[in-house]
Structure formats: structure tokens, C-alpha cells
N, C-alpha and C positions, 0 to 999 in steps of 0.2 A: 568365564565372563567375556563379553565381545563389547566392546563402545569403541565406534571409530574418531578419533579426533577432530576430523573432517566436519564431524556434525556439528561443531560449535560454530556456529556462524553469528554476524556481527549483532545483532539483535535477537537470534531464536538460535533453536537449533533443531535438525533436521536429519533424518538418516530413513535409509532401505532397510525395512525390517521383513525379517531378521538377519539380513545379511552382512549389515554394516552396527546392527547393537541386537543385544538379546533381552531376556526379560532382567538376568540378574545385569548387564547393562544399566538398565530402564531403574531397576532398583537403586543402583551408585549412581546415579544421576540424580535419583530422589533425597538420597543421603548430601550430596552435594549442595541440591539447593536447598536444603533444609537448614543446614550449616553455614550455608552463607545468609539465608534469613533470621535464623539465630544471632549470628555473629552483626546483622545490620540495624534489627531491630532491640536488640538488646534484650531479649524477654527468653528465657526458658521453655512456653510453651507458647509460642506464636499462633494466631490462628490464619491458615491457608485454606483459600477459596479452589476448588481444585471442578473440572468438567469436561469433559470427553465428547467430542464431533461424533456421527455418522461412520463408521469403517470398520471391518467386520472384524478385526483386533484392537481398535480404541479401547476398550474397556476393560480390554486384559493389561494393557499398557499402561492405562491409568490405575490399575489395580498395582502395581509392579511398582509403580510411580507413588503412593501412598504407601505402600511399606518402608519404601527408603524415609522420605519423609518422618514418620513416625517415630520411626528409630532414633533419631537427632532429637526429637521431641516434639515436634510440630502437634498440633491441633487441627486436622481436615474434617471440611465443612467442604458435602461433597453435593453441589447442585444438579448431580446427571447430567444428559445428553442436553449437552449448550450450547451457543455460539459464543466464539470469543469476546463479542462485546456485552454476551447475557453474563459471563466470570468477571470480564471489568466490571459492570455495575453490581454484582453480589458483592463487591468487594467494600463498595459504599454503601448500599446497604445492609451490609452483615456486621461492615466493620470490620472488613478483613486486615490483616497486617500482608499478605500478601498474595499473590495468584498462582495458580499453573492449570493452564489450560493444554489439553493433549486434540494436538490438531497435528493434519500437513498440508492446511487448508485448502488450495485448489492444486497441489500435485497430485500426478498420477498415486492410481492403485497401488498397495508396496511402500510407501511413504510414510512416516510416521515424525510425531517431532512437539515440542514442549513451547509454549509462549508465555512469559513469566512474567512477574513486576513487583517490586516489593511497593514502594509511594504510589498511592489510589492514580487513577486514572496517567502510568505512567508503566512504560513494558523498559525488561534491561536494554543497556546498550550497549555498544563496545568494551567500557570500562568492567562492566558487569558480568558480562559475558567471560573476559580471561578471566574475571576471577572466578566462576562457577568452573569452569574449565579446568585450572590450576585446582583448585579444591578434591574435584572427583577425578580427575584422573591419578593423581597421586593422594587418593583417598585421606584426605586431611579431614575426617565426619570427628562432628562431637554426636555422642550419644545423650540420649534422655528416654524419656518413657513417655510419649506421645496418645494419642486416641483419635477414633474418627465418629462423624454422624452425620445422617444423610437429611440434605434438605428437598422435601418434598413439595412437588410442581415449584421451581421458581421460574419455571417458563412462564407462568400467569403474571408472575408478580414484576417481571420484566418487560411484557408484552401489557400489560395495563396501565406502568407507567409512562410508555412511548406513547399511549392510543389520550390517556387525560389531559394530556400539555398540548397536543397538534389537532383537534377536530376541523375539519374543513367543511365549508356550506356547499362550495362550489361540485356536481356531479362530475368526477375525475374518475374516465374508464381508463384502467393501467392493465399490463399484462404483467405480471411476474412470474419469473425464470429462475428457477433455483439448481436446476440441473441433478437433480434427484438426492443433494447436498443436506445436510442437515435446518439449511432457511429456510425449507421446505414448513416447516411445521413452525416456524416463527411469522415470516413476512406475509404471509397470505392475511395469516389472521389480525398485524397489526394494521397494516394499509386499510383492509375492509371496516377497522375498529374506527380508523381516524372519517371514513366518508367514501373512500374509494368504490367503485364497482372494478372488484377484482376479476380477472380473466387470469385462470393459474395453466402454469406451462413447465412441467417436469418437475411438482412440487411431493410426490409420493415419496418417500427414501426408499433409495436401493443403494445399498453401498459398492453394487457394482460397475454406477455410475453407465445404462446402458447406452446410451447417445453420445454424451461427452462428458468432461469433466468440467463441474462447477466451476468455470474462469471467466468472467465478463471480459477476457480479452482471449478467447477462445474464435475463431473464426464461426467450428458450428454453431458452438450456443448464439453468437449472435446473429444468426443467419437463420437461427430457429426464429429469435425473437422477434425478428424485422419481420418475417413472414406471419406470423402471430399476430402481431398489432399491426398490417394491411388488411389481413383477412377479419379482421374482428373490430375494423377502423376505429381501434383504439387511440386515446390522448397520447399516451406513455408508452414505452416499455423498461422494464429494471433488469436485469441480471446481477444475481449476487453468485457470490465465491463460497467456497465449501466450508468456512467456518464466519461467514457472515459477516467480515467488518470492510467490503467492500462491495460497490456495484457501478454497474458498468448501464450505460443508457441510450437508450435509441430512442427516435426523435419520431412525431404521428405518419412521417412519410413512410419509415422504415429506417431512415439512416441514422447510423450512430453518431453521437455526440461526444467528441474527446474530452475526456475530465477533466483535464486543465478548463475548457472555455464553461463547463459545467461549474466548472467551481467558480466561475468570474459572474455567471449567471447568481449565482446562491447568492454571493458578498455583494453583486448589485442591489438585491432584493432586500437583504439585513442590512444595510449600509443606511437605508433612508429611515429605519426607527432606533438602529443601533449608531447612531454618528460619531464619530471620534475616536472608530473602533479600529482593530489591527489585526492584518490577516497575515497568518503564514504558507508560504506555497513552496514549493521545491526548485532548482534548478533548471530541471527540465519543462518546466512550467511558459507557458505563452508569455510573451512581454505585455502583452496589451494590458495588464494591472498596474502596471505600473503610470501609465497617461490616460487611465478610466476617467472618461467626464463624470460618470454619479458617484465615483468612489472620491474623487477629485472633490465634486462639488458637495460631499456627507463627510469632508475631512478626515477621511480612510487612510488609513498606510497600509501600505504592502511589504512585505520583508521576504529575500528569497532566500530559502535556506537549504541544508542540506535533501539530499533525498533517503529516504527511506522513513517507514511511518513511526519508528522510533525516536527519531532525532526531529522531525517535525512534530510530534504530541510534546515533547520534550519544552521545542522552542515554543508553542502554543499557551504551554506550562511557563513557560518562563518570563515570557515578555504579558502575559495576561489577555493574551490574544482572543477575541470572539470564535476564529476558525479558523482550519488548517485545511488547505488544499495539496493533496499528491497527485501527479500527473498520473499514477496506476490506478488511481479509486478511491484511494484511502480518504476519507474525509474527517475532520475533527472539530466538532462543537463546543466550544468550551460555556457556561453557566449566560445565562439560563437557559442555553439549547441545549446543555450537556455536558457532559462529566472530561470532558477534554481528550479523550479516548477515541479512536475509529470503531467508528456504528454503520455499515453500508445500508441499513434499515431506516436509521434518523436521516441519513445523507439521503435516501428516497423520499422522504417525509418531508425534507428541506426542498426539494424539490416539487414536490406537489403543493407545498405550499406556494411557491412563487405560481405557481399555474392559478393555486385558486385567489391571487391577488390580480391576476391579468386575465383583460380580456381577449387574449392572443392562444393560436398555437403554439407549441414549442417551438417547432420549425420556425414562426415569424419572430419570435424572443431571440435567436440565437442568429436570427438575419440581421438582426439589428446591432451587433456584435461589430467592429471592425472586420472587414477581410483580412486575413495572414497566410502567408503561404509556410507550413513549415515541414521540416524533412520529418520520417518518422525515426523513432530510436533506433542508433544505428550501432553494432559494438562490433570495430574490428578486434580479431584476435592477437589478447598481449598477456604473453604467460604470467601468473600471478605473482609469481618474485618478479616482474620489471615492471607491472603496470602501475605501481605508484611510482618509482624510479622515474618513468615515462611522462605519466603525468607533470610532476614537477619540472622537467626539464623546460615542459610544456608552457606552464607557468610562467616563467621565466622568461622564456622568446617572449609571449605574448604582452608582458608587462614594459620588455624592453622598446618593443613594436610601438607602443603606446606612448614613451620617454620622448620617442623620436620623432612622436606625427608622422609614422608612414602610413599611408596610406594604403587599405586594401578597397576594391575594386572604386577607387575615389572617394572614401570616403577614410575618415580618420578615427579610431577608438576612443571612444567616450569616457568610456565606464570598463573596471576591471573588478568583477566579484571573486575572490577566491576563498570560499566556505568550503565548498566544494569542487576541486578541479577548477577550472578557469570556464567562466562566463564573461563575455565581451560582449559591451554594447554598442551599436552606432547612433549618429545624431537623428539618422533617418527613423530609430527605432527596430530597426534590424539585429539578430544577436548570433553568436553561437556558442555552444558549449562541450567543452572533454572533460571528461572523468573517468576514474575508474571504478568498473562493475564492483558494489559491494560482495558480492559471491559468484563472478563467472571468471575465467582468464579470457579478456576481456577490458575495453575501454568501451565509455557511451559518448556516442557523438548528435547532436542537436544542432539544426538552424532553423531560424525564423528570420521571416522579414514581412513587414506590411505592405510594401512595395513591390515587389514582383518576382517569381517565381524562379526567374534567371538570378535576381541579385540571391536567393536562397543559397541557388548552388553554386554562385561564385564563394560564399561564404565558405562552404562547405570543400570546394575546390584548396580555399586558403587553406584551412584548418588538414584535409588527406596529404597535403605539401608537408607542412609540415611533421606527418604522422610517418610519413613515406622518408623522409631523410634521418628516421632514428633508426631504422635498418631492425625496429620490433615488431613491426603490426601486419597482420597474419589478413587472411582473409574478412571481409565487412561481413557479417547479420543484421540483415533491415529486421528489426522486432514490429511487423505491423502485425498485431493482434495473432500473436504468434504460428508466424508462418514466415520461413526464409525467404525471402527475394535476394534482384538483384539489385541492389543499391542505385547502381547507375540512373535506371527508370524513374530514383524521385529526388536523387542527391545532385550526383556531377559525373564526368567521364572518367575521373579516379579511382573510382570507388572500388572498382574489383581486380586492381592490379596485381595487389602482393596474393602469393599463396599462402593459404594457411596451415600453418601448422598441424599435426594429428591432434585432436584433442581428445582427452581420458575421456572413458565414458562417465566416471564419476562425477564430472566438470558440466555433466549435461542434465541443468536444472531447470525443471519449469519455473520459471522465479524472475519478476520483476529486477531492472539493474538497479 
């Protein structure tokens, strides 16, 4: 049996198959969460929604993954080739007690990996995760006598109820990009249900992925897409990811649209019939939600919270939030747009609905937006035993910064958020932010400011000062839409001083920070 430890990451887990888990792996893994679904729900034969992506061993892996399962005693209810937000919603429709969907959504080929949740429209988290971890590797399985049955087309039953709730009058030419991913065979046909004239772009499956890989933060796919909707002078264009609960968007010129200001766009649009509502967004996230005139003047709050789409469904879930915004895609609708869960298909649908309420271009929506200059995500290298160490230290300067009114580039710390890492804000509206990578060795650095592109990287000049005198931080990665730069070009003249470190090749994931 092969399971590497490695694969338990903070919300999912992840491995090179086969060379990091094998099938009887895949099976003690199944045994594990079955045990710990057992053990959560209280019931003897629990019933688990279980579904398989596009990849030309998913279905032997989710095969592997339902024996273990059964074994502990689980109940699978198996809806086939899905996207991960088509097994969240089986879950409330079926009634599930809880999920496992077998994805490794937009990684490369060779990838394989498990997205779980036992409470409806909610995936594990940290807490959840060690103990899945602690259970199967030191095989702590309770045994039972389990069964399976297959649910036939719940593609329809998923794609019918996205298409009865959003019809639109307005004639919306969109392109969708699926990158030969498993959306392929879902978004074409719900967009076209709600009104759209679809224009499809790499919507056939091939699991061989021959162009690129399903990632809307891919250079090519989105350079396919921009090229797609000039030539076809479409409204729209979407790009979804390989198991469907993210999309990425380019705007009628061709240029993409970061998902932070996409998601300020959506909560403008719901803000004026949903009043009094509460959105959750991540750290990395634009400041500009927080001094919105129509969120301001529809009595909106904004909360910023952690990053990653676990911990923000979580807080959507928990403060009763309309919707959750994440700077990588993720988007989250909580009732009556949705089950609270990331849908990049409803997140597209949320979007053409604001189009078919405006008589505007995208382009001219998103002009009307504040200007902000902001750096792109930037992670120098900090081995993974010190970059929480690091961070904290980090923490600490900046709040004492703040004690004292000193001042950086003249101006004084406002606001000190620490959900996650340190978020600082200024009077001007200016911010910056450190954290560490949920899964890279690795810190994420962020600045924004409304004011001018210089005060950006003075910000960012403050925050490498301080990163540079802990004698840990290795070489900077600019993450623009994944591809290496050199930092300097959009941050400050810091940016690429320290050498970095060797880094494992295991450490080198295609994965959001």
C-alpha cells in the first residue's frame, strides 16, 4: 500500500498517481472517511454522494474509493462523471449525509485527489482534515456492511435546476471555455437553457487536456478565450476549471477581468434587491468593497476573511451571508441563489444576469468601478516549518507600527486585520497584505492602493523591508495567471534580491495560495 502523507492538505487532499498513493492507498483513504462519517454522523449506514471528473483513471480511483467506503458501512449513491458543484447539490437533493468527489480539478495530468464534506453545502477544513489524516494512516476503520447504487443522468437534474431559476430576456453572446475538462458537457448546455447564444471553445472531453489545462488562470486558455470573443465579437467570455466550481472571465474587448472586481460587480448588482445583505471575500481581495457607494447606499457589509474556498463557504455558512467572493474564482451563493457551495457555472449565470439588467458593455460596468492599482500575488520563498513562524513575527511589527503612529510612506495604519496573516489598511484606502501559502513553502504578498501606482510599491517596498531583515525569504513568484515574472516590473526594486532556496519538486503545485 502506498499513501503519501503529503497529500492531506488543508481542505482536500491531493497526490501523483501512482506514485505518491496506489489504488489500495485510494481504498484506506475510503476506509478513513467512511469512519470518520460514521463517527460524525452518528448513523451506521450513512448515505455518501460519491462522482468522478474527466481523467482517464478517475473511475478506477473512485472505484477504489467506494470499497473502502463500504467497508466501514457507508451507503454510496453514485451520480457518475460530475462536477464538483453537480455532488454538492446531490447532496441536497438526495439527502446525502455526506460527499466525495474524486477530482484534481485544474492540475496537471498524473494528479488525482478527493473533495469531501460531511454538513450540506460545506467541504472539510483543517480541523477535519487531521482527523481524516490521523484515522487512515494509522488505520483506526470501523467496519460494517455498506452497499452501492447508481444514480442515473443527475447531469439533467442539476443542469435543469440551474436553467429554471435564471432565465434571461436580454440576447447574451457568451463564449465558453472549458478546456476539454469535464464543464464541457455541463455549461454549454446550461448557459444556452437560461437565454445565452453559446459560442463553445474546447468543450469536447479529452482527458488528455490537448491545448491546456482547464485553469481560468492559465495564460493559454485565456488567451484562447480573449481571441474567441474578438473574433466572434461576443458579450462575454467564461473559462471554467476542470471540476467546475470556478470561472475565470474576460471582458467584450478581450481583456480579462480579475475576480476580486467581478465579484464587487455581482454584490452591486444583488445589493439593490437584496438590501441588508452580507458578503464574504477573502484577504486578497480589492479594498474597494469596503467604501462601495451601492453597497454603502443597499446597507451591505463586507467581511474579509480567510482565503481558501473552504473557510470562506464556511464563513458564508456561518454569518448567513448572500455571497462569497475569492480572489481565484471561487464564488459562493448562498439561498436563494444557492446552496452556499462554489458553482463557477452559477458564478457565470450571476454574471449574465447583471448584463441582462444593464444597458452597458461589460467593459463599460467595470469602468465605472474605482481605479486601483494593485500588485499581483506575489510568494516569496519561506520553508514550510518557518512561514507561519514568519508570518507571526510579521504580525507583531505591524501591529506595533500601528501602537506608535508611524508612519509609512506618510501616511499612518488604520486598520489591522489578522484572520489571516496581516492585512493593513490606510486612511487613503490603500492596503497591504502577508500570509502564508496554504500548500506551497511559500508567503503571499498583496498591495493595493486607489491612489497611484508609486504609493503601491512603496507599500510593497515597506512590507519586502521587513520580509528581508528575518533572514527567511528566498526568492519572490509574481502568480500572474500562472507564469513566473520578475516582481520588480509590478511591485518595487526589492523584490528580487534574496536567493531562493532549492525547492522539492513535490512543493511544485499548480494550486491557488
Amino acid at each position: 500500500m502506498k499513501i503519501n502523507p503529503l497529500g492531506f492538505r488543508e481542505y482536500d487532499a491531493r497526490w501523483l498517481y501512482p506514485n505518491d498513493i496506489d489504488l489500495e492507498g485510494i481504498k484506506n483513504l475510503g476506509k478513513g472517511l467512511g469512519t470518520q462519517i460514521i463517527k460524525n454522523t452518528k448513523k451506521n449506514n450513512p448515505k455518501v454522494i460519491v462522482g468522478h471528473d474527466y481523467r482517464s483513471y478517475s473511475e478506477e480511483i473512485k472505484t477504489a474509493l467506494k470499497k473502502g467506503l463500504i467497508t466501514t458501512g457507508c451507503y454510496i449513491e453514485d451520480i457518475g462523471l460530475s462536477l464538483s458543484p453537480t455532488v454538492y447539490y446531490a447532496q441536497f437533493h438526495l439527502d446525502g449525509d455526506a460527499v466525495a468527489m474524486v477530482t484534481a480539478s485544474h492540475n496537471e495530468n498524473g494528479w488525482t485527489g478527493v473533495k469531501m464534506g460531511i454538513q450540506k453545502g460545506l467541504t472539510h477544513g483543517q480541523e477535519e482534515m487531521n482527523e481524516l489524516k490521523d484515522i487512515t494512516l494509522n488505520k483506526k476503520f470501523v467496519t460494517g456492511q455498506g452497499d452501492e447504487k447508481k444514480i442515473d443522468d443527475f447531469k439533467k437534474i442539476y443542469i435543469d435546476d440551474l436553467i429554471k431559476k435564471n432565465k434571461i430576456n436580454k440576447k447574451i453572446k457568451v463564449v465558453v471555455a472549458c478546456g476539454n475538462g469535464t464543464a464541457g458537457i455541463f455549461a454549454p448546455k446550461v448557459l444556452k437553457g437560461i437565454g445565452c447564444e453559446v459560442i463553445e471553445l474546447d468543450c469536447n472531453l479529452d482527458f488528455t487536456f490537448p491545448k491546456y489545462n482547464p485553469n481560468p488562470e492559465d495564460l493559454k486558455m485565456l488567451h484562447a478565450i480573449s481571441k474567441c470573443v474578438k473574433d466572434n465579437n461576443a458579450d462575454i467570455g467564461f473559462g471554467f476549471d476542470g471540476d467546475g466550481d470556478r470561472v475565470g472571465v474576460i471582458d467584450n474587448t478581450g481583456n480579462e477581468i480579475f475576480s476580486d472586481k467581478i465579484g464587487l460587480l455581482i454584490a452591486r448588482n444583488l445589493s439593490s434587491k437584496h438590501k441588508n445583505s452580507k458578503f464574504i471575500v477573502d484577504v486578497k481581495s480589492t479594498g474597494l468593497y469596503t467604501n462601495d457607494k451601492i453597497l454603502l447606499k443597499n446597507n451591505c457589509k463586507t467581511i474579509y476573511w480567510k482565503t481558501g474556498h473552504s473557510h470562506i463557504k464556511r464563513k458564508v455558512n456561518k454569518e448567513k451571508a448572500l455571497a462569497g467572493f475569492e480572489k481565484s474564482g471561487h464564488f459562493f451563493f448562498n439561498q436563494p441563489l444557492g446552496y452556499g457551495y462554489d458553482d463557477g457555472i452559477n458564478s457565470a449565470i450571476q454574471v449574465c444576469l447583471l448584463l441582462n439588467n444593464e444597458n452597458k458593455k461589460i467593459n463599460e460596468i467595470i469602468n465605472e468601478l474605482p481605479k486601483t492599482y494593485q500588485t499581483p500575488t506575489m510568494a516569496p520563498f519561506c520553508k514550510d516549518e518557518e512561514k507561519y513562524q514568519v508570518v507571526e513575527s510579521l504580525v507583531k511589527q505591524v501591529e506595533k507600527i500601528k501602537s506608535k503612529n508611524i508612519k509609512i510612506d506618510g501616511q499612518t495604519i488604520m486598520e489591522v486585520l489578522t484572520v489571516n496573516g496581516v492585512r493593513f489598511s490606510f486612511q487613503d484606502g490603500s492596503w497591504g497584505l502577508i500570509r502564508a501559502s496554504s500548500n506551497k513553502p511559500s508567503l503571499v504578498v498583496v498591495t493595493e492602493s486607489p491612489t497611484s501606482n508609486e504609493r503601491k510599491k512603496k507599500i510593497f517596498d515597506f512590507i519586502d523591508s521587513l520580509l528581508q531583515k528575518t533572514g527567511k525569504i528566498g526568492k519572490y513568484e509574481a502568480r500572474v495567471r500562472c507564469r513566473q515574472l520578475d516582481p520588480r516590473a509590478y511591485a518595487g526594486r526589492g523584490a528580487g534580491r534574496a536567493r531562493r532556496p532549492a525547492t522539492p519538486a513535490r512543493s511544485r503545485r499548480s494550486r491557488n495560495a
